[in-house]
C-alpha positions as YAML, in Angstrom:
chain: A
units: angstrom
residues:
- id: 1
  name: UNK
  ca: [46.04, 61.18, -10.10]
- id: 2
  name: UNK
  ca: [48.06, 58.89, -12.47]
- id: 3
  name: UNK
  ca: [46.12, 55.76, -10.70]
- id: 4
  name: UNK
  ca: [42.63, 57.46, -11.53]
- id: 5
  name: UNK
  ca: [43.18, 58.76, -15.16]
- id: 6
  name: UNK
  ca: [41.99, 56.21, -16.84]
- id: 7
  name: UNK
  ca: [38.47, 56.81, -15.45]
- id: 8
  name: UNK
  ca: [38.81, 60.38, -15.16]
- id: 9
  name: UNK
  ca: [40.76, 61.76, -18.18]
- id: 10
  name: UNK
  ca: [38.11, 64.21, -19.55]
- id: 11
  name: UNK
  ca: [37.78, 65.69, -16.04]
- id: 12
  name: UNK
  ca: [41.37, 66.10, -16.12]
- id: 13
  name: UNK
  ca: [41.66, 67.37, -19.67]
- id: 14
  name: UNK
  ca: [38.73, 70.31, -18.17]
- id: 15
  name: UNK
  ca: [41.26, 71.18, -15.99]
- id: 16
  name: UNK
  ca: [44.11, 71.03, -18.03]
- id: 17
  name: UNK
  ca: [41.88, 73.33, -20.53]
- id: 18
  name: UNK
  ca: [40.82, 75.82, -17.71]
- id: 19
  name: UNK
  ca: [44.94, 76.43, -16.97]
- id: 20
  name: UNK
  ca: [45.99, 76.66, -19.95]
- id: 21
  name: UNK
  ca: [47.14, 72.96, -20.55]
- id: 22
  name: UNK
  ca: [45.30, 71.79, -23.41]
- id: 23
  name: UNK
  ca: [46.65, 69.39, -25.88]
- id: 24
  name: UNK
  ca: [46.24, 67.95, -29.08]
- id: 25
  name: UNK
  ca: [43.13, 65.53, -27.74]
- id: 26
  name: UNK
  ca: [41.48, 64.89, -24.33]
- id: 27
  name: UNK
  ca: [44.62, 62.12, -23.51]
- id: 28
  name: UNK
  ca: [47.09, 64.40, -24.01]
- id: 29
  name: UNK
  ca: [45.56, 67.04, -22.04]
- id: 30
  name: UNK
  ca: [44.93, 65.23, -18.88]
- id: 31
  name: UNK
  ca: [48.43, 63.26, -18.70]
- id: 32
  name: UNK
  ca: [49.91, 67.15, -19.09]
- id: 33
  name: UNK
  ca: [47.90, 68.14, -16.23]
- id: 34
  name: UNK
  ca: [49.45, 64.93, -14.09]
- id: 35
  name: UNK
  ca: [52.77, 66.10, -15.45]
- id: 36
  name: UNK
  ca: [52.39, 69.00, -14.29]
- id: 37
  name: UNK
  ca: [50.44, 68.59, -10.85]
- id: 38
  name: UNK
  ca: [53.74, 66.86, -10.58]
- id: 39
  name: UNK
  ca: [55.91, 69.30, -11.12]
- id: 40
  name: UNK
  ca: [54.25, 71.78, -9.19]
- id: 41
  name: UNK
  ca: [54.82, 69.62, -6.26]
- id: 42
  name: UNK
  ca: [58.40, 69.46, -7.03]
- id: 43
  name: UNK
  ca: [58.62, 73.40, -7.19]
- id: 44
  name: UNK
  ca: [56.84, 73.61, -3.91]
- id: 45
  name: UNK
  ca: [59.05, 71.20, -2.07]
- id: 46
  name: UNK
  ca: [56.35, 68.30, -1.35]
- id: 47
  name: UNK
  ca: [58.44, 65.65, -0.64]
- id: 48
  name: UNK
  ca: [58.56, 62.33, -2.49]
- id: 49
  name: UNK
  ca: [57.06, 59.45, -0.95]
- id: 50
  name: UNK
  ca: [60.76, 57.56, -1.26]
- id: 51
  name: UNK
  ca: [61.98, 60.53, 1.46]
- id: 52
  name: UNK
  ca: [59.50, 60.33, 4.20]
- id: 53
  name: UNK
  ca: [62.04, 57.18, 5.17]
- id: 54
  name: UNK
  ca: [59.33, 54.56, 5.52]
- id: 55
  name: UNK
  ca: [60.27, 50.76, 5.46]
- id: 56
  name: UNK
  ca: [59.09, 48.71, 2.54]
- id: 57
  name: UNK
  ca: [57.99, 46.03, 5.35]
- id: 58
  name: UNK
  ca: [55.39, 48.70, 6.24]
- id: 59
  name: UNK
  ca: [53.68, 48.10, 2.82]
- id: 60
  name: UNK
  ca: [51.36, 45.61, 3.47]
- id: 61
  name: UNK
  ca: [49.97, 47.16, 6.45]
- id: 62
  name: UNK
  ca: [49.61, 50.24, 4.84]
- id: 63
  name: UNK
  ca: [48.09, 49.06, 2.00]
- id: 64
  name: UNK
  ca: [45.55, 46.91, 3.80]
- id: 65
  name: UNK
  ca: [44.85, 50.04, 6.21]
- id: 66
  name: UNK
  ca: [44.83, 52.35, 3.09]
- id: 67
  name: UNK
  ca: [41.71, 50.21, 1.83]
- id: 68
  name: UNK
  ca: [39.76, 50.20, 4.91]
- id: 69
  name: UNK
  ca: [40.02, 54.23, 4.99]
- id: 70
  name: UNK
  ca: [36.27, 55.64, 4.13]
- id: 71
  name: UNK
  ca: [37.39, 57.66, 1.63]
- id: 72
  name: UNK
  ca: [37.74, 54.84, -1.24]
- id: 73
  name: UNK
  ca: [34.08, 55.57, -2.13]
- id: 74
  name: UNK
  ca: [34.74, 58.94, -3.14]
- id: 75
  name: UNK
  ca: [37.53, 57.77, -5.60]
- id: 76
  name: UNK
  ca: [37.11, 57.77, -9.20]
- id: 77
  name: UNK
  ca: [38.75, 54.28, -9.73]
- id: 78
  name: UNK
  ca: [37.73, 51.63, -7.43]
- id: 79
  name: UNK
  ca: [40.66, 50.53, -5.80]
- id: 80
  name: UNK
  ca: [41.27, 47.14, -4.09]
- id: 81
  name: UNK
  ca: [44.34, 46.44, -1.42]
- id: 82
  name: UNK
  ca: [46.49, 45.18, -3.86]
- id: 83
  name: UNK
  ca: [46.31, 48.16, -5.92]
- id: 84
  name: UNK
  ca: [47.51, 50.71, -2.47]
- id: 85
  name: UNK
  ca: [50.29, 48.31, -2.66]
- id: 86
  name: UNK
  ca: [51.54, 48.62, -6.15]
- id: 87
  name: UNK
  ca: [51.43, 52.86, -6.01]
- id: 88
  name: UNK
  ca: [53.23, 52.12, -2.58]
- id: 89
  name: UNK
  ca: [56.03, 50.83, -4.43]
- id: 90
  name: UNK
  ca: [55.96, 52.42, -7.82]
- id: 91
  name: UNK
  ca: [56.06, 55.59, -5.61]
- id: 92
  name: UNK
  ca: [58.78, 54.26, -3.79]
- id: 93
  name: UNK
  ca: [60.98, 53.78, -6.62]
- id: 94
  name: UNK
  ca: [60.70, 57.43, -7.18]
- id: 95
  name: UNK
  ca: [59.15, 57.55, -10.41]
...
């Protein structure tokens, strides 16, 4: 969600409105509704990428494997290899 806000943030500020989310401006709104997307899936015990225990050497192949999928037409944001690789290790981090 974080990845596609820039292309999506008055979708996600809709949403945000529609729970009860809204903000000072449209922005606001749909980084609250990542916030809080993301804290739902804390409360609901969805693990974090970092615990699922997979190897950083696995990146690159996931990443290039991530981009041939057939769903990257049906995301918001184009996205190219390189970018599967840098939420694969922002994600990692934890953050």
């Amino acid at each position: 969600m974080r990845f596609n806000l820039p292309v999506c943030a008055d979708r996600y500020a809709q949403i945000a409105t529609a729970f009860g989310l809204a903000e000072k401006n449209e922005e606001l709104s749909a980084e609250r509704l990542v916030d809080e997307v993301h804290a739902m899936s804390r409360r609901i015990n969805i693990p974090r990428f970092i615990d699922l225990g997979i190897d950083p050497k696995e990146f690159n192949l996931i990443s290039e494997y991530s981009y041939q999928n057939n769903s990257n037409e049906s995301n918001p944001r184009i996205m190219g290899q390189e970018d599967y690789l840098t939420i694969l290790k922002e994600t990692h981090g934890g953050s």
